[in-house]
C-alpha positions in Angstrom: 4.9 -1.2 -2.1 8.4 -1.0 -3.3 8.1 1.4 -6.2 5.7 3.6 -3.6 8.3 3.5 -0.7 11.4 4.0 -3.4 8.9 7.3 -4.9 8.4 8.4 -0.9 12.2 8.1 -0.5 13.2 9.8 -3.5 10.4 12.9 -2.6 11.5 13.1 1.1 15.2 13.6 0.1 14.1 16.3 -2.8 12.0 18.1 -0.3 14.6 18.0 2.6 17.5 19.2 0.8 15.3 21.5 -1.8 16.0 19.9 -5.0 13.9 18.7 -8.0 11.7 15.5 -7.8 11.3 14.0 -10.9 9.2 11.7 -12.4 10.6 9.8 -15.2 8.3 7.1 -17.2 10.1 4.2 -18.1 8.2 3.3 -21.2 10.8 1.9 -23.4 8.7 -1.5 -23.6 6.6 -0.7 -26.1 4.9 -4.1 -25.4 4.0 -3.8 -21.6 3.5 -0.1 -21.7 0.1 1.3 -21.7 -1.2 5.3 -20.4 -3.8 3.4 -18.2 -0.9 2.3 -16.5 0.9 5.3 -16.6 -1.7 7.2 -15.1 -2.5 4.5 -12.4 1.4 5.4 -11.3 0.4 9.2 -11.6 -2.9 8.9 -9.1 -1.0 7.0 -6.7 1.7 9.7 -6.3 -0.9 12.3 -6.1 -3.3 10.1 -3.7 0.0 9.5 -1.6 0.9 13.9 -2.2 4.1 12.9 -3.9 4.0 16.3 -6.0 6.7 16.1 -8.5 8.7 19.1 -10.5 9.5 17.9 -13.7 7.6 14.7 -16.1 9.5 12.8 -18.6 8.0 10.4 -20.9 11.6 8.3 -22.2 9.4 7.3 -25.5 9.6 10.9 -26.4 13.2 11.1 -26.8 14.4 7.6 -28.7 15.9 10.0 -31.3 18.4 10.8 -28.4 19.6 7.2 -27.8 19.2 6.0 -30.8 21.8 8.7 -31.9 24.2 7.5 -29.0 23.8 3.6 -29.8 25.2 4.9 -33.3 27.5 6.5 -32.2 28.6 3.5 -30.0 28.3 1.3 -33.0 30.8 4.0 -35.0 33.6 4.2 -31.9 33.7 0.2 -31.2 32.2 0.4 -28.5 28.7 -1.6 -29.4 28.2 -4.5 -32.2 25.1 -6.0 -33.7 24.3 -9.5 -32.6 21.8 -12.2 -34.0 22.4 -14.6 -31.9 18.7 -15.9 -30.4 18.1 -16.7 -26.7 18.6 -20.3 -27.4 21.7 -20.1 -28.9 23.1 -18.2 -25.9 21.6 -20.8 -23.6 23.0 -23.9 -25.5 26.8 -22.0 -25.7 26.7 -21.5 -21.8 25.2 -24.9 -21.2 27.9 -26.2 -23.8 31.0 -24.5 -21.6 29.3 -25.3 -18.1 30.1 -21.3 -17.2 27.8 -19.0 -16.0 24.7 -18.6 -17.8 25.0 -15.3 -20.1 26.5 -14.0 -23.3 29.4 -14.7 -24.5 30.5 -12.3 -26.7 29.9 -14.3 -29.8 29.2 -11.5 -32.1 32.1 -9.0 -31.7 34.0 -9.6 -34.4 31.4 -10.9 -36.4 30.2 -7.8 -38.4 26.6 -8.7 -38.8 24.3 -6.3 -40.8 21.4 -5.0 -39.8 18.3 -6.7 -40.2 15.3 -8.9 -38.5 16.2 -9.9 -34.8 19.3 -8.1 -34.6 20.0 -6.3 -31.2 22.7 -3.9 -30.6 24.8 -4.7 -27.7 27.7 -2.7 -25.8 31.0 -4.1 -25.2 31.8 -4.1 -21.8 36.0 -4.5 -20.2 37.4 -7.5 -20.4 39.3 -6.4 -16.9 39.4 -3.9 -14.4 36.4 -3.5 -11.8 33.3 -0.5 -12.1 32.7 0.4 -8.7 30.6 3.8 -7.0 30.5 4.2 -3.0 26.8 3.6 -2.1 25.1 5.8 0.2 23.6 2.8 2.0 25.2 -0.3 1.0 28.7 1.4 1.4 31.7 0.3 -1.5 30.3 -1.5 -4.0 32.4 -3.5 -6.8 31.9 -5.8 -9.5 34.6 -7.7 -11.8 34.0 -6.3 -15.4 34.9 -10.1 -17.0 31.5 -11.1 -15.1 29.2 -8.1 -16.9 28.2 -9.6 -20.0 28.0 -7.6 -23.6 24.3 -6.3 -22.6 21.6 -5.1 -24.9 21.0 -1.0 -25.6 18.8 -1.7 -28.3 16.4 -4.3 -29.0 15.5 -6.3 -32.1 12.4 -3.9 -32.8 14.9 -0.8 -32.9 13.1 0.6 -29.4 16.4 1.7 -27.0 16.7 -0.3 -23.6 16.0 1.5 -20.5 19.7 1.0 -19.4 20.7 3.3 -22.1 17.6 5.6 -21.5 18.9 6.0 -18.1 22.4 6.6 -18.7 21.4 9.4 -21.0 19.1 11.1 -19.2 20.3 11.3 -15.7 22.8 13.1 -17.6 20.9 15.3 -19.5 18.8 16.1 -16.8 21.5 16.8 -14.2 20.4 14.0 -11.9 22.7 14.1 -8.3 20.8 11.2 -6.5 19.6 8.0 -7.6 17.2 6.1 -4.6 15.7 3.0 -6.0 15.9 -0.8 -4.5 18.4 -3.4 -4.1 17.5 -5.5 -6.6 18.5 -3.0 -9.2 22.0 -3.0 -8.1 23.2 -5.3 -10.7 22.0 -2.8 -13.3 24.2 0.3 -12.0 28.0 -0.9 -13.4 25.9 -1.2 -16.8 24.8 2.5 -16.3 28.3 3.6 -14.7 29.8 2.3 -17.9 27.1 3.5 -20.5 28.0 7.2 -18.6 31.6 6.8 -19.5 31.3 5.8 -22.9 29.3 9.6 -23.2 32.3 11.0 -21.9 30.5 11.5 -18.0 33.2 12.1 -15.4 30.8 12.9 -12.8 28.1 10.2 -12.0 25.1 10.8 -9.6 25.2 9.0 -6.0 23.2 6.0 -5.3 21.5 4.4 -2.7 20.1 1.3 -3.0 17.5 0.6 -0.6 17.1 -2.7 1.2 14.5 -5.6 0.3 11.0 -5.2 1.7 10.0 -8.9 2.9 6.7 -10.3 4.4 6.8 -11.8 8.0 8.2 -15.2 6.7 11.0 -12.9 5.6 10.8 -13.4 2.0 10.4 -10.4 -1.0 7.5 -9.4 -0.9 6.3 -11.2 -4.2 2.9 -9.8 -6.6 1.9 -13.3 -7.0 2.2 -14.3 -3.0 1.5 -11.0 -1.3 -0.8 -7.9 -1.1 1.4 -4.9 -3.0 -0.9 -2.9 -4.4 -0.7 0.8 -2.7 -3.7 1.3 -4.8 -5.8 -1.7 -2.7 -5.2 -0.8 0.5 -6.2 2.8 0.1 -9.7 1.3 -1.3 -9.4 -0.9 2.2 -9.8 2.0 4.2 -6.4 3.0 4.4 -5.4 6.7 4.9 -2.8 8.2 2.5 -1.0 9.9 4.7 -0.9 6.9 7.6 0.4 4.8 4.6 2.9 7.2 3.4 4.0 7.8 7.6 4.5 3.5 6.9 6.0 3.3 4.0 8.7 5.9 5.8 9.6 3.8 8.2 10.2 0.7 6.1 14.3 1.0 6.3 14.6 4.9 7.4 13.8 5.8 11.2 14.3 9.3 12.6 17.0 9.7 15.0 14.7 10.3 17.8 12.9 7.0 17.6 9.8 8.4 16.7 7.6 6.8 14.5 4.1 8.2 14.0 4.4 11.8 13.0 3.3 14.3 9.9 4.7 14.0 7.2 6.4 17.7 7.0 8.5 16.1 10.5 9.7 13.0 8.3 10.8 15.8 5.2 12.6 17.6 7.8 14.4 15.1 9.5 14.7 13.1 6.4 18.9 11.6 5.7 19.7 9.1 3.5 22.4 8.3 6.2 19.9 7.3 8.4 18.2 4.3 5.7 19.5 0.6 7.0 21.0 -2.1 5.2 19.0 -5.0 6.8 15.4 -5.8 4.3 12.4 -4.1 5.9 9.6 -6.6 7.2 6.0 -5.2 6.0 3.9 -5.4 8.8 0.3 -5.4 8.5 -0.9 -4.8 12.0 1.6 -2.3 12.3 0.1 -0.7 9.6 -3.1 -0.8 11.2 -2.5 0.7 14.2 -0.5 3.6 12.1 -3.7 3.9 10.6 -5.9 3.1 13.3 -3.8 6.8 15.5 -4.3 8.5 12.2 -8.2 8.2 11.9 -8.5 9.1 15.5 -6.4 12.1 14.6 -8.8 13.3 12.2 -12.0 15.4 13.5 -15.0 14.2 13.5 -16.4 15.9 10.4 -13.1 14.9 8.6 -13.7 10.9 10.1 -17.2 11.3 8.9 -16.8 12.8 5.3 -14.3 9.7 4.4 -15.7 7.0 5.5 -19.2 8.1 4.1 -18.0 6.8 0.9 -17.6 3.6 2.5 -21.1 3.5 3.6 -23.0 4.7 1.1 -22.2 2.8 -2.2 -23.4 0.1 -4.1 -21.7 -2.7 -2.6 -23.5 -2.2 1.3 -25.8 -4.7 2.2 -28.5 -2.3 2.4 -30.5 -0.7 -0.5 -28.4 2.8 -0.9 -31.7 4.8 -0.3 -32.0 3.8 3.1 -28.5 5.7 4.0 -29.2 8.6 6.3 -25.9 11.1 6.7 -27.5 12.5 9.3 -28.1 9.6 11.3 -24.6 8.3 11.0 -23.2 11.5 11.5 -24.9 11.3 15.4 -22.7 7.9 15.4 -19.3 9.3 13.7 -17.7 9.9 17.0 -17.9 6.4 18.9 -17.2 4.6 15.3 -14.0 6.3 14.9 -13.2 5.1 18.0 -12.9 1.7 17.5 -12.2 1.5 14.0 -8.4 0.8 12.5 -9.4 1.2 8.4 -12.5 2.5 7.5 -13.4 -0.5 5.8 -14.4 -1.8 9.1 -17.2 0.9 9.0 -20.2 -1.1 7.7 -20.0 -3.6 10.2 -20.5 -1.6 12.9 -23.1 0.7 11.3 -25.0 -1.8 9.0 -27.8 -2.3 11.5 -28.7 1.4 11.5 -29.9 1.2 7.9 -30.9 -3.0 6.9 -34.0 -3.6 7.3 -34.1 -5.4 10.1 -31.1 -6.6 13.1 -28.1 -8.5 11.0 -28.1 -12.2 11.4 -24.8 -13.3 12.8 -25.4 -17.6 13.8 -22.5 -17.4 15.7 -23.7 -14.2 18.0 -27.2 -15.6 18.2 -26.1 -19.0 19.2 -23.6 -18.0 22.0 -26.3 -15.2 23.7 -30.2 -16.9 22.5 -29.1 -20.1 23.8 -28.6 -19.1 27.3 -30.8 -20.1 30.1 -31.5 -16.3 31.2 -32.5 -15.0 27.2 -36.2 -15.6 27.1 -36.6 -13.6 30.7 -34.2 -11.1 29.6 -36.2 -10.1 26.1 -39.5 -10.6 27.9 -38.8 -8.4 30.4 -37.5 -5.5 27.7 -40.3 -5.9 25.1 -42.7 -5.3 27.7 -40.6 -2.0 29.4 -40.1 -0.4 26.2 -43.5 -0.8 24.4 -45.0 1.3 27.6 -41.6 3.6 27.3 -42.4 6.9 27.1 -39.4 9.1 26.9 -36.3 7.5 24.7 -33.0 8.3 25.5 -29.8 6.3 26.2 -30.6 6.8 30.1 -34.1 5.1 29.6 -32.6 2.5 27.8 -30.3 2.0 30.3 -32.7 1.6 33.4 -35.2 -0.9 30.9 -31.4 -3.4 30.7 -31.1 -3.0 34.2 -35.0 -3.8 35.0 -34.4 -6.8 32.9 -31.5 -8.2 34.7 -33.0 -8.2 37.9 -36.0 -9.4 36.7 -34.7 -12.4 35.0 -32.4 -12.8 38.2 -28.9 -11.6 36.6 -27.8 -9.9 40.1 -24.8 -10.2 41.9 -24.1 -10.5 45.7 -24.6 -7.2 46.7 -28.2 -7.4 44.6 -26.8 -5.2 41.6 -27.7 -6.1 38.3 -25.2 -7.8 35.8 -25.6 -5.5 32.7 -23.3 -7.0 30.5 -25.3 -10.2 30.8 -28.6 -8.5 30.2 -27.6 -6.7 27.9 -26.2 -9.2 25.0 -29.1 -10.6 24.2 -30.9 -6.9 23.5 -27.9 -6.3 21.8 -28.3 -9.5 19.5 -31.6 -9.2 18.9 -31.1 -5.6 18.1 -28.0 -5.0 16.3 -27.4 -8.5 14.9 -24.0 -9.0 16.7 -22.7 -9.4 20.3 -19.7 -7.2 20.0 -20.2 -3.4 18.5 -21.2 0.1 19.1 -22.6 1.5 22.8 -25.8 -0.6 23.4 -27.5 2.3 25.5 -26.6 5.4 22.8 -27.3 2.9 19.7 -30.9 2.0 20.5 -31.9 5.0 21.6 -30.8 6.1 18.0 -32.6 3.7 16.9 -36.1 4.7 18.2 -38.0 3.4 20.1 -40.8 1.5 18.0 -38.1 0.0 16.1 -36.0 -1.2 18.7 -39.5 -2.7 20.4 -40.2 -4.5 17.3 -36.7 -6.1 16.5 -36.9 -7.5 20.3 -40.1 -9.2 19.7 -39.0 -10.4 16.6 -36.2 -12.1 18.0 -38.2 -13.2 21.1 -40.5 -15.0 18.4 -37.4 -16.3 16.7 -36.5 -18.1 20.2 
């Protein structure tokens, strides 16, 4: 969710303003980088239609920082260092400071050779500061940046370095990413300097996105994954109309609007400082106006993947587009993801009416069932014509004959017409009663009634 919103935030302001959005990879960990990964990053931008103008790969140019960490390393302002992580930890532990390094290895001249890193020398005084677009003056005391790392033990760059260089190189004027990469930016601002940059880009550092307990939202504790709630059901373009509003909001309040409205009245003045709460009914109802926004051919031709996989509990022979297509317009209705689909279709196609034990014991056990489903079995087997009317008038014949009328001697339908309905389609909650059996025909609907009447 964070990388996804930072991605939106980046692409709105490119679009608004008509600059370049680029996409950058990060691969300088040669360990946790992988192209299925890359590419998982690249579908989600096009799924979410994030088009970008230019694509960088930073493994393709380690010749260009390698050449600047020697060049540090020839003007002073890096050193090689062999110190391990435990001997950092004991010497911190050892002066009760704060944890970091210390600086050990300045004026240690050590060779090159196996574990050595390269690290830059960062002020002993002064402050690195940059005006934040969102978080306003930012400062830090250059005696608390350690000496950090621009090239690792294996001789692969650090992305600090990467960065420096090529928002640089590639005339970079806007930096949006999240707040928890603020400690990394003095690093950067310094790196820049050190390469002779008297003109870095502006950042904005966006604020944290937090669950409803108000925590980070965390991999290991919450549901992050763009990539699984677009295989929920979730439509790209409700998500990306979400993910907008998580810390930006349009000047006229508005929330729920198409995208080409958020590029247009897209500012980076307008993105708060307070963290963003991720709201997952909020999201579904964002979603839930988008799918009822879509036409009905539209509604019908995405959720049909949904409905006519593998993983349906009916055999994937017995889908008929057709037939759901004559039930697209009340399911998109009442549907907020299109996950939700299946349940309210599955007894179209199963075999026979879904068992739900909690439906059938709330409606089967009442005193008026038996009369009700005895009264309907024997109305529709002698039915002739079948149409949501006629199934109406056989529910209402069956109330009044199993006594379901009210003062004025009018039939109670809704109490007549749950146990058809759980006998029928499996569940006492769902799609119109009337329009779904007479969909389902006649001789079918006849011989899932007196199945359930035998069940009793």
């Amino acid at each position: 969710m964070g990388s996804a919103r930072s991605a939106l935030f980046n692409w709105l302001y490119a679009r608004h303003t008509g600059g370049t959005f680029i996409v950058r990879v990060e691969d300088t960990d040669t360990d946790r980088s992988r192209p299925e990964l890359t590419e998982a990053i690249f579908d989600a931008l096009r799924t979410l239609g994030l088009d970008w103008d230019e694509t960088y790969h930073q493994s393709d140019r380690f010749d260009l920082y390698r050449t600047a960490a020697d060049r540090f390393l020839d003007e002073g302002r890096a050193y090689r260092c062999d110190c391990t992580q435990d001997e950092v930890k004991a010497r911190a532990e050892a002066r009760g400071g704060t944890p970091g390094y210390d600086g050990h290895c300045r004026d240690r001249d050590v060779a090159p050779g196996e574990g050595v890193v390269v690290r830059f020398c960062t002020p002993d005084e002064g402050t690195t500061a940059w005006d934040d677009l969102i978080r306003d003056r930012v400062e830090f005391e250059n005696t608390h940046l350690e000496d950090f790392v621009i090239v690792r033990s294996n001789g692969v760059p650090m992305f600090l370095l990467a960065n420096a260089i090529d928002d640089i190189d590639m005339g970079i004027t806007h930096v949006v990413r999240g707040e928890d990469l603020v400690n990394t930016t003095p690093k950067v601002l310094l790196l820049r300097e050190a390469l002779g940059d008297t003109e870095p880009p502006l950042y904005a550092h966006l604020p944290l996105i937090v669950n409803e307990q108000r925590k980070k939202l965390s991999k290991r504790r919450d549901d992050v994954n763009v990539a699984d709630y677009l295989a929920r059901g979730f439509l790209p373009e409700a998500m990306v109309n979400y993910l907008a509003t998580l810390g930006w909001g349009a000047p006229d309040g508005v929330e729920i609007r198409p995208v080409a409205e958020i590029v247009e009245q897209f500012e980076l003045s307008d993105i708060g400082k307070s963290p963003a709460m991720f709201d997952i009914k909020k999201l579904e109802h964002f979603n839930g106006e988008y799918v009822r926004a879509l036409s009905v051919d539209e509604f019908t031709e995405r959720a049909t993947p949904f409905i006519s996989g593998s993983d349906v509990p009916w055999p994937t022979e017995s889908f008929d587009p057709a037939r759901f297509a004559a039930l697209a317009p009340v399911v998109q209705e009442r549907v907020k993801t299109l996950d939700e689909v299946p349940l309210l279709v599955d007894w179209l196609f199963c075999a026979d009416a879904p068992d739900d034990p909690d439906s059938w014991a709330k409606e089967m056990g009442k005193a008026h069932a038996v009369a009700v489903l005895d009264s309907a079995i024997a109305a529709v087997q002698v039915a002739g014509e079948w149409d949501a009317d006629r199934v109406r008038a056989i529910v209402e014949g069956a109330a009044v004959d199993a006594g379901l009328v009210n003062a004025e001697g009018n039939p109670q339908l809704s109490k007549a017409q749950a146990p058809v309905r759980v006998a029928t389609l499996g569940r006492s909650k769902g799609l119109p009663l009337f329009e779904s059996l007479a969909l389902l025909g006649r001789d079918e609907t006849h011989r899932r009634l007196a199945a359930a009447r035998a069940r009793v």
